[in-house]
C-alpha positions in Angstrom: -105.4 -124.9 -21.8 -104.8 -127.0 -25.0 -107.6 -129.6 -25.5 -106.0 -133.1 -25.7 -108.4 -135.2 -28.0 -108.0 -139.1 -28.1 -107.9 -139.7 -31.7 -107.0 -139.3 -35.1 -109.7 -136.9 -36.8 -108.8 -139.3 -40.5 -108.4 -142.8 -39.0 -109.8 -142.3 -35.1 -106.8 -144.1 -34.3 -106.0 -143.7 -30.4 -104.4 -140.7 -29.1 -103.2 -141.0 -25.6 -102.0 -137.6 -23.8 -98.1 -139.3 -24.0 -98.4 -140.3 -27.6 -95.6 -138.7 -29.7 -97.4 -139.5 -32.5 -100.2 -136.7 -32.2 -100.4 -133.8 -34.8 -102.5 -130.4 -34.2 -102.8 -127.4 -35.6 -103.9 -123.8 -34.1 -107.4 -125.0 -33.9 -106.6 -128.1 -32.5 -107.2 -130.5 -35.0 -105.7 -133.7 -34.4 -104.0 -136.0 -36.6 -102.0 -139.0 -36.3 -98.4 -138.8 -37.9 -99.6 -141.9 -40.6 -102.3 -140.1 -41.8 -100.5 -136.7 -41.8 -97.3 -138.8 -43.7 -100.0 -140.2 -46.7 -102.5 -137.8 -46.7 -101.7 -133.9 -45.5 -98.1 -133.5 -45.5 -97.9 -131.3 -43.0 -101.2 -128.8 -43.2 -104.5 -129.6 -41.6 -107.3 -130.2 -44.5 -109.6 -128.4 -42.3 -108.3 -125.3 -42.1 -105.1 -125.3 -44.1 -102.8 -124.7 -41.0 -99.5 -126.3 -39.9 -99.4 -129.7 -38.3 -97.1 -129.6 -35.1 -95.9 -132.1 -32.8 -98.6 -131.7 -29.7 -97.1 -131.9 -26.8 -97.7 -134.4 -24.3 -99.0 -133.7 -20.7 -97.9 -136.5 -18.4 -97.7 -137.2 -14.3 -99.7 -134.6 -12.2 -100.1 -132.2 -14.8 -102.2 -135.2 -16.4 -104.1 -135.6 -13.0 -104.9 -132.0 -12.7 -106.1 -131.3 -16.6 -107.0 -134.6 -18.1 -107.1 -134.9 -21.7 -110.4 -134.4 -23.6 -112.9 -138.0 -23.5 -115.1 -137.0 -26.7 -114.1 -138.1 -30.2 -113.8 -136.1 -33.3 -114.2 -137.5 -36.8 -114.6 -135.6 -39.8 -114.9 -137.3 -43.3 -112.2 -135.5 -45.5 -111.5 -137.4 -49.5 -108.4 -138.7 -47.9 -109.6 -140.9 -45.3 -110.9 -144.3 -45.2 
């Protein structure tokens, strides 16, 4: 099951589970599509994969797997 995280890895903005505006990669990684739009354009800075769309998980589906609680920041010479 894909792990949901709440925020942006760069600016730990919020990530709800509905947000259209999350970014991941095959690892995972989440990004927000700001961050991805000044800094990455398009491929993760940790592992040099493709930024995607993630897809959302809404409703029951939601209920049943909830998205992930625990934060992830990780300094890259991008970020603030």
């Amino acid at each position: 099951m894909l792990e949901l995280r709440p925020n942006c890895e760069c600016c730990d903005r919020d990530l709800p589970a509905d947000s259209p505006d999350a970014l991941i990669c095959s690892f995972e990684c989440t990004f927000c599509r700001p961050c991805n739009e000044r800094h990455f354009q398009g491929q993760c800075p940790n592992c040099g994969g493709q930024l995607v769309i993630r897809p959302t998980r809404t409703g029951k589906a939601l209920a049943n797997n909830p998205a992930a609680t625990q934060r992830v920041n990780k300094p890259h010479a991008a970020c603030p």
